[in-house]
VMD Tcl script that builds the backbone (N, CA, C; Angstrom):
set m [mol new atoms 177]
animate dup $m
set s [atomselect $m all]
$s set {name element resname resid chain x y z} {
  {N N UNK 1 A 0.827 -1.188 0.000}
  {CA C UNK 1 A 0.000 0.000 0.000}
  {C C UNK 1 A 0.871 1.251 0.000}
  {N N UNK 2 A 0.303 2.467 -0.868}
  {CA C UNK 2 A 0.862 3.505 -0.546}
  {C C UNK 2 A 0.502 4.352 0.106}
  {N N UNK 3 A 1.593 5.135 1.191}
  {CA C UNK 3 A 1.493 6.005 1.777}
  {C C UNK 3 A 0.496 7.533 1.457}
  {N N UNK 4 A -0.605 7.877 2.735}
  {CA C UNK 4 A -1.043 9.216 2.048}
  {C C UNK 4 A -0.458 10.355 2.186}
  {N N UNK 5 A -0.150 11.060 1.345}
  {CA C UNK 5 A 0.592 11.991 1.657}
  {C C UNK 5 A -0.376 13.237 2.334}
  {N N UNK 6 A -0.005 13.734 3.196}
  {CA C UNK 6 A -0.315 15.258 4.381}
  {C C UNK 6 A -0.153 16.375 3.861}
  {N N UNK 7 A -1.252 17.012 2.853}
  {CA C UNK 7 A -0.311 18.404 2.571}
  {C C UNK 7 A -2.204 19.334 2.505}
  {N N UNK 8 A -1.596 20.146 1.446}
  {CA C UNK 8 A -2.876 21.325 1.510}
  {C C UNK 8 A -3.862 20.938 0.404}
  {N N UNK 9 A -3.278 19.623 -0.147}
  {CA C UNK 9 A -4.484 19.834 -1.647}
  {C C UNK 9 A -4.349 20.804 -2.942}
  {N N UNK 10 A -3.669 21.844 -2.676}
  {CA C UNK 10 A -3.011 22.789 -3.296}
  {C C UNK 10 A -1.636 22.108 -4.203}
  {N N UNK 11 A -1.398 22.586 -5.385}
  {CA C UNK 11 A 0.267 22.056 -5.622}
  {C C UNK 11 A 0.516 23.950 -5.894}
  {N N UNK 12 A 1.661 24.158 -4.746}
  {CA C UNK 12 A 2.380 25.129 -5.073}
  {C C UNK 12 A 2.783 25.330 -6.217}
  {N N UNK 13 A 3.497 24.127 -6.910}
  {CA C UNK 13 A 4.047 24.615 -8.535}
  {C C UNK 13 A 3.342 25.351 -9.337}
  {N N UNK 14 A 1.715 24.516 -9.071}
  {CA C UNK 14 A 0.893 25.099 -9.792}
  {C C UNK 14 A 0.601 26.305 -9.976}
  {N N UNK 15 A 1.289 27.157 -9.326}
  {CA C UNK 15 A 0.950 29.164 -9.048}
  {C C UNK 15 A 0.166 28.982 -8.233}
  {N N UNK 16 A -1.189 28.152 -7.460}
  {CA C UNK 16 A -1.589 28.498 -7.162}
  {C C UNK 16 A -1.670 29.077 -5.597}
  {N N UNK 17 A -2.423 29.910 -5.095}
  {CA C UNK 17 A -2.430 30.367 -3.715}
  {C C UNK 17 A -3.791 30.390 -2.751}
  {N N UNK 18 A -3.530 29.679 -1.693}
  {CA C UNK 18 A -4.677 29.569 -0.836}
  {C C UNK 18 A -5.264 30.449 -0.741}
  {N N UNK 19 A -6.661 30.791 -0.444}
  {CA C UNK 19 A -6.916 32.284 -0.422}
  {C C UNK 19 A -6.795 32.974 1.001}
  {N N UNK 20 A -6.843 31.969 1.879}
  {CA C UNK 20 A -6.601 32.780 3.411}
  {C C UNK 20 A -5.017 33.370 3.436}
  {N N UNK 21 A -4.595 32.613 2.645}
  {CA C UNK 21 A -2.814 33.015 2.133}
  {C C UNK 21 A -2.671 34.315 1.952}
  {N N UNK 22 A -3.403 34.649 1.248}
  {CA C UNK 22 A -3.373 36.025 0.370}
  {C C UNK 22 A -4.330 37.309 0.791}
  {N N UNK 23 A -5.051 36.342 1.770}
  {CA C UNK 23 A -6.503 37.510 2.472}
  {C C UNK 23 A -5.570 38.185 3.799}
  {N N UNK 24 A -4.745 37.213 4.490}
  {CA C UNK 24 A -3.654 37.816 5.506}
  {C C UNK 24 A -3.147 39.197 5.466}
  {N N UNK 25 A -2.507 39.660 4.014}
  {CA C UNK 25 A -2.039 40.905 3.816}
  {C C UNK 25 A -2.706 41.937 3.085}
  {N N UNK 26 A -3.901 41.440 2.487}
  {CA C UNK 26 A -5.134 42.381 1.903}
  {C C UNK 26 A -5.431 43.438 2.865}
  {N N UNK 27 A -5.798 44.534 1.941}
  {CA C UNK 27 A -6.488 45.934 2.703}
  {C C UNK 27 A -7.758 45.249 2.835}
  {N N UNK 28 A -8.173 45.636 4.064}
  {CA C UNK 28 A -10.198 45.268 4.466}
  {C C UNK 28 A -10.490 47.024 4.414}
  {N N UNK 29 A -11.581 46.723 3.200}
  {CA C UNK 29 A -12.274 47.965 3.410}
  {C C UNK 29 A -13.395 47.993 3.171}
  {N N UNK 30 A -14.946 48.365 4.174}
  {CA C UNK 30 A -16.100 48.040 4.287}
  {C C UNK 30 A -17.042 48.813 3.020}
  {N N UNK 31 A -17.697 47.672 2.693}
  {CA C UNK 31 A -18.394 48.431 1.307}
  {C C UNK 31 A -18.608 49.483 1.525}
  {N N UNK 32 A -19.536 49.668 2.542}
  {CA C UNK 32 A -19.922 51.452 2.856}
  {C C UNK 32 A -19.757 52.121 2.755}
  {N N UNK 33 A -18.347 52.272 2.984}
  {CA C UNK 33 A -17.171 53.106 2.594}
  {C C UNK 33 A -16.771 53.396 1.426}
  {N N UNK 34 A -16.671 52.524 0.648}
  {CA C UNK 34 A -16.449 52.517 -0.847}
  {C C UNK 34 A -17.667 53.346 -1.807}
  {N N UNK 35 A -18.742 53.121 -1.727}
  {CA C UNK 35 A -20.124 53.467 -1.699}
  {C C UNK 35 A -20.333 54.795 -1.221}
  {N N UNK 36 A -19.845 55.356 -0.203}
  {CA C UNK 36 A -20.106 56.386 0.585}
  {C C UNK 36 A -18.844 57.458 -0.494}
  {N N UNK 37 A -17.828 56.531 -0.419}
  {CA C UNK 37 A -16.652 57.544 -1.008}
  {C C UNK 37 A -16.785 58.579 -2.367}
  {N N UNK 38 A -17.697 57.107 -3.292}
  {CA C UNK 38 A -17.911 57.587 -4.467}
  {C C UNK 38 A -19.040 58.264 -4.576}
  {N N UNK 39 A -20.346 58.622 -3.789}
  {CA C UNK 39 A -21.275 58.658 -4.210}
  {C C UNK 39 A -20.722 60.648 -4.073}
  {N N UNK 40 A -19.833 60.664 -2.456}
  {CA C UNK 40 A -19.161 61.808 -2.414}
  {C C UNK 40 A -18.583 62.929 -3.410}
  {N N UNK 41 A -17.301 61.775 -3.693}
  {CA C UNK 41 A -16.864 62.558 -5.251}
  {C C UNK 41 A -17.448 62.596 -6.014}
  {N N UNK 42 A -18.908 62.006 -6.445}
  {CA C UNK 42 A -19.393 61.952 -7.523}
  {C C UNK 42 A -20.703 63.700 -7.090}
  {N N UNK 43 A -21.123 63.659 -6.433}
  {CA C UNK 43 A -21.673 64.474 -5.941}
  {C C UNK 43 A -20.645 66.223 -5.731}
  {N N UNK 44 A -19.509 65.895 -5.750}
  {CA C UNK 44 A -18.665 67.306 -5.881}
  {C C UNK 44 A -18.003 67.337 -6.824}
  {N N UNK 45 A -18.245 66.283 -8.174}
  {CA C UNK 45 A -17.810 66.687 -9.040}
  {C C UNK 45 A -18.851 67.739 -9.734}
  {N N UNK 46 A -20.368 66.995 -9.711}
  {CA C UNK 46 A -21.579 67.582 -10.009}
  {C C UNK 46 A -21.849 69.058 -9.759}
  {N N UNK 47 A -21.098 69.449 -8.226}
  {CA C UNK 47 A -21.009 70.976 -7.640}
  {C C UNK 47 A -20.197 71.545 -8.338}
  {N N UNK 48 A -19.047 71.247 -8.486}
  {CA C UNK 48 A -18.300 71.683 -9.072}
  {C C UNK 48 A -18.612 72.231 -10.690}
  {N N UNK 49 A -19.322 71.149 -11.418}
  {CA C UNK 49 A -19.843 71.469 -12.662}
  {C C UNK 49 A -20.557 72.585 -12.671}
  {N N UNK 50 A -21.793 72.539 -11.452}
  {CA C UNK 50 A -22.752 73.554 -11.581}
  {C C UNK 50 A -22.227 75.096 -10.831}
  {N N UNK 51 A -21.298 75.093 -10.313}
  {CA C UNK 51 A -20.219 76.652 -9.714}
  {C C UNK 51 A -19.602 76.813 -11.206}
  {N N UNK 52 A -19.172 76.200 -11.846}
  {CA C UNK 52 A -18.299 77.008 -13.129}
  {C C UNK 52 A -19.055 76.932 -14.609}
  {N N UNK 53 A -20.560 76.796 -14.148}
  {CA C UNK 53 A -21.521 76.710 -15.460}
  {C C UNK 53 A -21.458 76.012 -16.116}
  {N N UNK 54 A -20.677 74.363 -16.135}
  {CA C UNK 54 A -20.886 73.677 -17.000}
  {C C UNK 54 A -22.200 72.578 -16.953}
  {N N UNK 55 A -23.065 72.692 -16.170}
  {CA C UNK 55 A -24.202 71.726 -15.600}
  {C C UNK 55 A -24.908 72.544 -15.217}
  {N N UNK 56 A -26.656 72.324 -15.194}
  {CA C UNK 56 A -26.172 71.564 -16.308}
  {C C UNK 56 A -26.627 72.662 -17.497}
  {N N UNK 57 A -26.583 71.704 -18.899}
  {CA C UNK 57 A -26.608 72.725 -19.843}
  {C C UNK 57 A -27.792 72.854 -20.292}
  {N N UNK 58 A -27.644 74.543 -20.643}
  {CA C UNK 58 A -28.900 74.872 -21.133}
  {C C UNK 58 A -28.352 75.449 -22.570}
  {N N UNK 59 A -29.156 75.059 -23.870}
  {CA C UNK 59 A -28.663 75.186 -25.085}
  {C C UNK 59 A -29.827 75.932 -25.626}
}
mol reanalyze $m
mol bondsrecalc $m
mol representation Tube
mol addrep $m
């Protein structure tokens, strides 16, 4: 009989990477935030348009 071998199921050669591997040194950043960030800039870009008359347009 042969021996089972003990490992991760993974073959390193393969490139591949566990994902808790790689979640270890990831930035965590809460959707909300992300969501909140853009809806921000998106909202002072809009101000911005409408302070220097480009928004909106009237033709």
């Amino acid at each position: 009989m042969t021996k089972k071998k003990e490992g991760s199921g993974l073959q390193s050669s393969a490139g591949l990477m566990r994902y808790y591997d790689s979640e270890e040194t990831a930035v965590s950043i809460n959707p909300k935030t992300v969501i909140t960030v853009a809806v921000v800039v998106g909202l002072a870009i809009l101000a911005l348009n409408a302070y220097n008359g480009v928004w909106p347009v009237s033709g």
